[in-house]
NULUMNU-551149 format. One record per residue (C-alpha): x, y, z; residue in three letters. Coordinates in Angstrom, 3 decimals, decimal comma, m for minus. Example, Ala and Ser with C-alpha at 12.3 -4.5 7.8 and 13.67 -1.06 7.14 Angstrom:
<recs>
         u         v         w  residu
    12,300    m4,500     7,800     ala
    13,670    m1,060     7,140     ser
</recs>
This chain:
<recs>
         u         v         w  residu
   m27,763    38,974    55,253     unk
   m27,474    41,303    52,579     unk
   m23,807    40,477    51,977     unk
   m24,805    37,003    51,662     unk
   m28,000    37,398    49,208     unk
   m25,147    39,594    46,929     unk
   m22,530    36,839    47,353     unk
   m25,329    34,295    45,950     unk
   m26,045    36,797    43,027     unk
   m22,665    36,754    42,071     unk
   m22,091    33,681    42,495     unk
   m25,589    32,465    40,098     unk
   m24,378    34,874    37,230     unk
   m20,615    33,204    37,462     unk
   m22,099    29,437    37,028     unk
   m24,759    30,639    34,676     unk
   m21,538    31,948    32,683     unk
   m19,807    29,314    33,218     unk
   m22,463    27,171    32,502     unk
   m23,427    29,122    28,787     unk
   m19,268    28,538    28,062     unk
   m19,831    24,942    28,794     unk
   m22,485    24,582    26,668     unk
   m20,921    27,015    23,255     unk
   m18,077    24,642    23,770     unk
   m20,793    21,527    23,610     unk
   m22,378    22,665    20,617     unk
   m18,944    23,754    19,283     unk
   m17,694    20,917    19,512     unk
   m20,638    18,470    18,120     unk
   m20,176    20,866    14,426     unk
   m16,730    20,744    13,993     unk
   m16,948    16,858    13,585     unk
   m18,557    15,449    10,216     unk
   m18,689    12,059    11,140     unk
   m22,321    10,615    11,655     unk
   m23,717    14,082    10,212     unk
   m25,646    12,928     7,826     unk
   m26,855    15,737     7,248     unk
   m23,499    17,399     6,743     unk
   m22,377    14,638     4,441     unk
   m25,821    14,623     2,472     unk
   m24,933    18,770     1,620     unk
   m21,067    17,293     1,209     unk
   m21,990    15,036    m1,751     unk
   m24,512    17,546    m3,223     unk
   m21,889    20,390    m3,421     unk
   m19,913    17,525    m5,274     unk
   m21,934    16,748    m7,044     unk
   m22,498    19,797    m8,516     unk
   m18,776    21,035    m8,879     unk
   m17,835    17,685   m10,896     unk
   m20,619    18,708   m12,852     unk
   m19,937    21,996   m14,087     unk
   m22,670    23,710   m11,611     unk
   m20,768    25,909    m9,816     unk
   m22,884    28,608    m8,585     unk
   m24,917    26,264    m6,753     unk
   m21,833    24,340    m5,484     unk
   m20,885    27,624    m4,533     unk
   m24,083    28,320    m2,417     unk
   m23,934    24,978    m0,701     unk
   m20,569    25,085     0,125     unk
   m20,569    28,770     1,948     unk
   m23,740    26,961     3,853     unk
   m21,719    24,568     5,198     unk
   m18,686    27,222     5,923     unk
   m21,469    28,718     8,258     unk
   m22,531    25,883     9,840     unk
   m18,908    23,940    10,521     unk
   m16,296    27,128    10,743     unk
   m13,073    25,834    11,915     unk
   m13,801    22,472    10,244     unk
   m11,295    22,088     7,055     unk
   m14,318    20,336     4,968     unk
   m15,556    23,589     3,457     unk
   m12,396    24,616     2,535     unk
   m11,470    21,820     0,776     unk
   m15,002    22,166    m0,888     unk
   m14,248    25,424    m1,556     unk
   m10,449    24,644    m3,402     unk
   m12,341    21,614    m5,555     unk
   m14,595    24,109    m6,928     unk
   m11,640    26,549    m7,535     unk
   m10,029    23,233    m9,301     unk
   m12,768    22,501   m11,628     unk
   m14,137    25,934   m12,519     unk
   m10,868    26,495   m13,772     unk
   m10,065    23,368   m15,235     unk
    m7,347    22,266   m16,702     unk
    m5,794    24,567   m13,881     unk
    m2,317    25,375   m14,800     unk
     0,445    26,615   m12,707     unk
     0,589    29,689   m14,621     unk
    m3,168    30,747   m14,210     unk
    m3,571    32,894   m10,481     unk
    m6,460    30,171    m9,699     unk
    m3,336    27,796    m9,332     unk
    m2,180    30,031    m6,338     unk
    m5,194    30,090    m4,826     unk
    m6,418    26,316    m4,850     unk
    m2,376    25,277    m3,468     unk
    m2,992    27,915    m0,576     unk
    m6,419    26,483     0,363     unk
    m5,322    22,915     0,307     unk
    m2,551    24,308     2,275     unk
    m4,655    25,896     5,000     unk
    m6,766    22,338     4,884     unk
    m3,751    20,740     6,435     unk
    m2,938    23,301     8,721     unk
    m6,801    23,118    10,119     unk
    m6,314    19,259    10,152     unk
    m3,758    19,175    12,256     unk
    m5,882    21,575    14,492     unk
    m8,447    18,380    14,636     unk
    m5,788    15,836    15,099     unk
    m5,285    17,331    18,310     unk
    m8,672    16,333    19,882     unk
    m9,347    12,558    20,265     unk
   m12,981    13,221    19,175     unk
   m11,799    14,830    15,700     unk
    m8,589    12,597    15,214     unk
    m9,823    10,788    12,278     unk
   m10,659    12,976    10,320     unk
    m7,816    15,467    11,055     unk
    m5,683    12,387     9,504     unk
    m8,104    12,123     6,482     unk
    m8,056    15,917     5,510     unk
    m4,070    16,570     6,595     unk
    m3,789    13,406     4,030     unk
    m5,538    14,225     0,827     unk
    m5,403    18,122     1,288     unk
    m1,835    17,163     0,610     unk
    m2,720    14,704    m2,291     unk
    m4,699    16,930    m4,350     unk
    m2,605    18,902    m4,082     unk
     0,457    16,873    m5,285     unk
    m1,674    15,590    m8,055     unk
    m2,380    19,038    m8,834     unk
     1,661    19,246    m9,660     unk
     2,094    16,096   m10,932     unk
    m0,359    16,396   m13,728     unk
     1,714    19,752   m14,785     unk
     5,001    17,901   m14,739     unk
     6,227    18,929   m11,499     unk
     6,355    16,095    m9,423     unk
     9,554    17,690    m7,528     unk
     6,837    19,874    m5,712     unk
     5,296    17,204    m4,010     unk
     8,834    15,767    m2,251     unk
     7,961    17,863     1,088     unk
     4,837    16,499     1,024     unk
     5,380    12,863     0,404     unk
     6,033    11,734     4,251     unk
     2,960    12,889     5,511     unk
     1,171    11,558     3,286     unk
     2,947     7,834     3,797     unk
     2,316     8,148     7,130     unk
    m1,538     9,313     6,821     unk
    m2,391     6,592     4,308     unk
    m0,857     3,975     6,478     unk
    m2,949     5,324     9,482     unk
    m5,673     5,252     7,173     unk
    m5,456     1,448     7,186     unk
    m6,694     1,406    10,910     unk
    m9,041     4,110    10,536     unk
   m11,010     2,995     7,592     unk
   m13,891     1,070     9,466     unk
   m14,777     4,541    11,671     unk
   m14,354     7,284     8,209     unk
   m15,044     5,323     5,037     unk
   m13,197     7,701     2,842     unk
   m10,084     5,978     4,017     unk
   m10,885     2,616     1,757     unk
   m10,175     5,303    m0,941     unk
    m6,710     5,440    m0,062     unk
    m6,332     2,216     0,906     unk
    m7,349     0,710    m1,883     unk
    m5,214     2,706    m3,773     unk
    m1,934     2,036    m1,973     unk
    m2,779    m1,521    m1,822     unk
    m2,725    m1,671    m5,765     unk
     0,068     0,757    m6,361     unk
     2,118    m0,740    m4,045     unk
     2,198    m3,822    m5,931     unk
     1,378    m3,173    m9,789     unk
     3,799     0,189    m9,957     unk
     6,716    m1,675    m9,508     unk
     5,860    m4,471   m11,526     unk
     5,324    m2,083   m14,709     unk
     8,459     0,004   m13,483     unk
    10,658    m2,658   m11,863     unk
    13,266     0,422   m11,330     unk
    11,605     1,025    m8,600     unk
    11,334    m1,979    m6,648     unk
    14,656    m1,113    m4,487     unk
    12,817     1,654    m3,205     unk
     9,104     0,157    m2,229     unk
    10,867    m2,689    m0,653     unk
    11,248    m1,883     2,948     unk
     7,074    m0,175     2,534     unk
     4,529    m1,553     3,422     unk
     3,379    m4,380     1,595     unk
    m0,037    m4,205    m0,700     unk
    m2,441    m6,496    m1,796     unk
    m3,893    m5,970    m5,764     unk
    m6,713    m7,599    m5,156     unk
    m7,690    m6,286    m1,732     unk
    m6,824    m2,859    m3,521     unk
    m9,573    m3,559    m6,183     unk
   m11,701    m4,629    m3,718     unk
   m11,214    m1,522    m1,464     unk
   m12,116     0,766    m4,292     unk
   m14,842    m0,669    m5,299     unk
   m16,064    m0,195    m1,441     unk
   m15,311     3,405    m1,822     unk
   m17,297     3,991    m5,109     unk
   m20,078     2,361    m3,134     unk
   m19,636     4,097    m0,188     unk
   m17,550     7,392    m0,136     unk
   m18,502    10,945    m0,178     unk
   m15,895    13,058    m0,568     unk
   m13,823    10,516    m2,627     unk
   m16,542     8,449    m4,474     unk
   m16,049    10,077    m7,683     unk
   m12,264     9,901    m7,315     unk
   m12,583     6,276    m6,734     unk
   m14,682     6,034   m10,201     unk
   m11,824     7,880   m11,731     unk
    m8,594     5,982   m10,701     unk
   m10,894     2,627   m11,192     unk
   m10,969     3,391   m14,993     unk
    m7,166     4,125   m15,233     unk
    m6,172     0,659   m13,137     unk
    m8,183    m0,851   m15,740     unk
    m6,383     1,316   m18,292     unk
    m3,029     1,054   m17,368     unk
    m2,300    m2,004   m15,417     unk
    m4,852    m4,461   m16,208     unk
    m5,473    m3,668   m19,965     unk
    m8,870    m4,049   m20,129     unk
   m10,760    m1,176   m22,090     unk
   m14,167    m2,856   m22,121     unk
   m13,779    m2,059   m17,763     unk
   m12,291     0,883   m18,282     unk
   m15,007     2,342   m20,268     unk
   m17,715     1,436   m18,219     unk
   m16,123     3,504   m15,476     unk
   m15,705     5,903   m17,809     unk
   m19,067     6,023   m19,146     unk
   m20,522     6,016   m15,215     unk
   m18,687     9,501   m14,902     unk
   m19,815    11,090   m18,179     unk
   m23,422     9,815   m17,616     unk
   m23,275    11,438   m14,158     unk
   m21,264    14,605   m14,902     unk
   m22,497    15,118   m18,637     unk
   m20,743    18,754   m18,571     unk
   m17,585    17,727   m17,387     unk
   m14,398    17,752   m20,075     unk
   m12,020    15,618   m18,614     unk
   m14,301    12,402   m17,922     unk
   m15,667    13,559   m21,547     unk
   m11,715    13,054   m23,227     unk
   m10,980    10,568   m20,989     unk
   m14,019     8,500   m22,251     unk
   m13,264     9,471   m26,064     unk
    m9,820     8,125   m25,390     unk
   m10,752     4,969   m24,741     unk
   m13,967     4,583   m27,142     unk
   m11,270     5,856   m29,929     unk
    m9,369     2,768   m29,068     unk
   m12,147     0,504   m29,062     unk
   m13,164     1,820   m32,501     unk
   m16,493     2,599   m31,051     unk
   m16,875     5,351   m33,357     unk
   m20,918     5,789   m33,185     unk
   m20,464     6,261   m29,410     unk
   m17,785     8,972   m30,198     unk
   m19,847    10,861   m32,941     unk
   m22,678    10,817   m30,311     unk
   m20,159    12,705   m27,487     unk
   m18,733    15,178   m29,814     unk
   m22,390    16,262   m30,809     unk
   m23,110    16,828   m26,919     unk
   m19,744    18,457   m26,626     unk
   m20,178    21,190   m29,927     unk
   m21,321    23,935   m27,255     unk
   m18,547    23,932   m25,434     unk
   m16,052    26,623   m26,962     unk
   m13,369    26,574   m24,440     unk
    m9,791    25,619   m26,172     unk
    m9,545    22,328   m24,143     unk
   m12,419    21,175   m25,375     unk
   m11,805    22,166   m29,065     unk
    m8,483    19,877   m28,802     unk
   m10,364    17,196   m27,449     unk
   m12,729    17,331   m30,662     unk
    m9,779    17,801   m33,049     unk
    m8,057    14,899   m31,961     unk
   m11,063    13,015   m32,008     unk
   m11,797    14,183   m35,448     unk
    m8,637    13,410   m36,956     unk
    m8,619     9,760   m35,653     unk
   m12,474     9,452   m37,349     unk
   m11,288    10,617   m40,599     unk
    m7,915     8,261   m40,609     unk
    m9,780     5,016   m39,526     unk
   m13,233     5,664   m40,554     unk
   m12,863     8,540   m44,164     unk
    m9,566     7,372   m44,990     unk
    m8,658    10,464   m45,745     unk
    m4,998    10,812   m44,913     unk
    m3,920    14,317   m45,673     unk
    m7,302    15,105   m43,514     unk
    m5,842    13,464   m40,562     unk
    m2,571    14,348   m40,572     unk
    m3,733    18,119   m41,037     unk
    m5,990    17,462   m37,675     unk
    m3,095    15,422   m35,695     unk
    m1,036    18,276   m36,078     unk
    m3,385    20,706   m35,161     unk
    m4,114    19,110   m32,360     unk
     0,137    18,976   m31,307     unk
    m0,114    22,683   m31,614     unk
    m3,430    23,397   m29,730     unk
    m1,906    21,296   m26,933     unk
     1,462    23,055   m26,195     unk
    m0,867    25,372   m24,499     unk
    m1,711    22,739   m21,670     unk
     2,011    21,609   m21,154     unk
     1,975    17,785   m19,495     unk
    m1,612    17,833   m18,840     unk
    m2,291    17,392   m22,500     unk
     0,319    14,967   m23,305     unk
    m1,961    12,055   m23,546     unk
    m3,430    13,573   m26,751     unk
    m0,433    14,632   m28,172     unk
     0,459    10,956   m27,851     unk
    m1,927     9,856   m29,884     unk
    m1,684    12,666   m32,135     unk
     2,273    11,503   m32,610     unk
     1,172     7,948   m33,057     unk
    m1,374     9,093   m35,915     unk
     1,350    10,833   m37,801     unk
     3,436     7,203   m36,988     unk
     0,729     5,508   m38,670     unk
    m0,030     7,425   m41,395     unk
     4,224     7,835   m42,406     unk
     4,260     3,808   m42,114     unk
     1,262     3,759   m44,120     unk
     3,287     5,655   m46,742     unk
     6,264     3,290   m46,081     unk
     8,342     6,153   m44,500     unk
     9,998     4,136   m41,416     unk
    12,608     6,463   m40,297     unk
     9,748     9,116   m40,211     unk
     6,771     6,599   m38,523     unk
     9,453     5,611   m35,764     unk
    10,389     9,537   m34,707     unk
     7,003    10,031   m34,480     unk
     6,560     7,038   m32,162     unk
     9,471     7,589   m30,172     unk
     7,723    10,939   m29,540     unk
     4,363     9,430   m28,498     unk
     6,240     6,765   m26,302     unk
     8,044     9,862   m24,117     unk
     4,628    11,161   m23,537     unk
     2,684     8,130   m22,212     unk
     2,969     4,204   m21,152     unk
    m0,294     3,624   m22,397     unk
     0,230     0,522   m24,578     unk
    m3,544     0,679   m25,576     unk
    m2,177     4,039   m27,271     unk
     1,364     3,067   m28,324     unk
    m0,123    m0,148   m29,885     unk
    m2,836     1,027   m32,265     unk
    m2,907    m0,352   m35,404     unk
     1,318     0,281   m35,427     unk
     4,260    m2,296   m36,050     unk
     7,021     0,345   m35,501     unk
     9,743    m0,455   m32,690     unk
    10,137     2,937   m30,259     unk
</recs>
């Protein structure tokens, strides 16, 4: 009897262990998923909120909350390399941050892949293998070195077009749908070079792609402001139509007040309006900031005023050139405003009647950006 009464000891402590294991995995396994956490997702979009805008230490805070709450789970790393992206903005290869942020989006794939080996964590093991990738090759494409992204290019094929399936159970994945559905079709109609290579892809849908996007603005988390974004440049770049684009535009910079690049993005396109009130009224919120960035921004801006608006000539070209030097510091992420800085000088040489001298200076602008909303102001000169 007494062997028997220890037997059933032992044996109660060995299912109340196994039972305890049973449940850690449970509750384990109900964090590491984001999906229908609303309350996960609500902290998500607050700690985006405030790295978009500028507020990092409380993007900060939230974010190591949620690394407490969800370890394991790549969404607080990812969190965690935005904020590195942003605080550091424009992030440049040659600043350590750059190091950092590519090694975090790196270990967001390797965790993904981690959740695309559960069923119950699939989809979003595809959605954060995917765009830990893609920030990361925009990351390198904005500094001119789009060879950095080859390795990375399959993956993310094959993600997106998984995403097409997945899109009704994680919403973020109307993000990239949308986006491949336009690109697919509009890219190779402005570069028809390239139609020999997107022709055995999968085919797109501009419209559907619109639609998608707009879906994601309205619906997203972790992409909504993204969505915002690339809906301004479509408008931009393939539809040419500034009065949309700025209204994009101005839904960032009303949201995100603090943040430079929706600030020059929006002056880029209010320039080219000739919505100069608008403009005077951004570079007056923008006078605090005395990062060098910024100060090119307001340059620029400054010596397009006093060309259209003073008339002052010598004035402008002094600021257009200024602004070419200030932005060698930025490489390719500041070409779009040495563009315009080129196609000022064009203008103002063809104003003098010096061809030879207005073309160079287009030719210049023209190797720098497609934008024919820049290459087209208020210029007659071939490139």
């Amino acid at each position: 009897m007494a062997f028997l009464n220890c037997y059933l000891c032992h044996m109660r402590r060995v299912l109340l262990t196994l039972g305890l294991i049973v449940i850690s995995w449970t509750v384990a396994s109900s964090q590491v998923s984001y999906l229908g956490r609303t309350e996960l997702l609500e902290e998500v979009e607050i700690c985006l909120q405030h790295t978009y805008g500028f507020s990092f230490d409380e993007a900060k805070r939230i974010q190591s909350s949620l690394a407490s709450a969800t370890p394991g789970h790549p969404a607080p790393v990812f969190l965690e390399a935005m904020i590195v992206y942003w605080e550091n903005f424009p992030l440049l290869p040659s600043k350590e941050a750059s190091t950092q942020f590519v090694n975090l989006m790196d270990k967001v794939t390797e965790m993904a892949n981690e959740l695309m080996k559960d069923t119950l964590t699939y989809t979003e093991g595809v959605f954060f293998d995917l765009f830990g990738r893609a920030f990361k090759a925009m990351f390198w494409a904005d500094n001119g070195k789009s060879g950095k992204v080859i390795g990375d290019l399959g993956n993310m094929y094959r993600d997106t077009k998984k995403g097409f399936d997945l899109k009704e159970e994680f919403v973020e994945f109307y993000f990239s749908s949308g986006l491949y559905n336009y690109y697919i079709e509009a890219y190779p109609e402005a570069h028809p070079g390239y139609k020999p290579l997107v022709a055995f892809m999968h085919k797109g849908d501009r419209e559907l792609g619109l639609e998608q996007l707009n879906y994601a603005i309205n619906h997203a988390v972790f992409l909504k402001v993204e969505a915002i974004l690339f809906m301004s440049i479509i408008q931009l770049k393939y539809q040419e139509d500034l009065i949309s684009a700025a209204l994009y535009a101005e839904r960032l910079v009303r949201q995100f007040p603090n943040n430079t690049m929706y600030q020059g993005h929006l002056i880029t396109i209010l320039l080219h309006q000739h919505s100069y009130d608008r403009v005077r009224e951004l570079l007056l919120e923008t006078v605090d900031q005395d990062d060098r960035y910024s100060e090119m921004i307001r340059t620029l801006a400054d010596a397009f005023l006093t060309e259209n608006e003073s008339e002052d000539d010598s004035g402008a070209r002094t600021g257009y050139l200024e602004c070419i030097e200030m932005a060698e510091a930025f490489g390719p992420f500041a070409d779009i405003y040495k563009a315009m800085s080129y196609m000022g000088l064009s203008r103002l040489y063809e104003k003098q009647g010096l061809q030879k001298e207005s073309e160079s200076y287009a030719r210049k602008a023209s190797k720098l950006t497609s934008y024919s909303f820049i290459l087209d102001e208020g210029s007659s000169v071939s490139r």
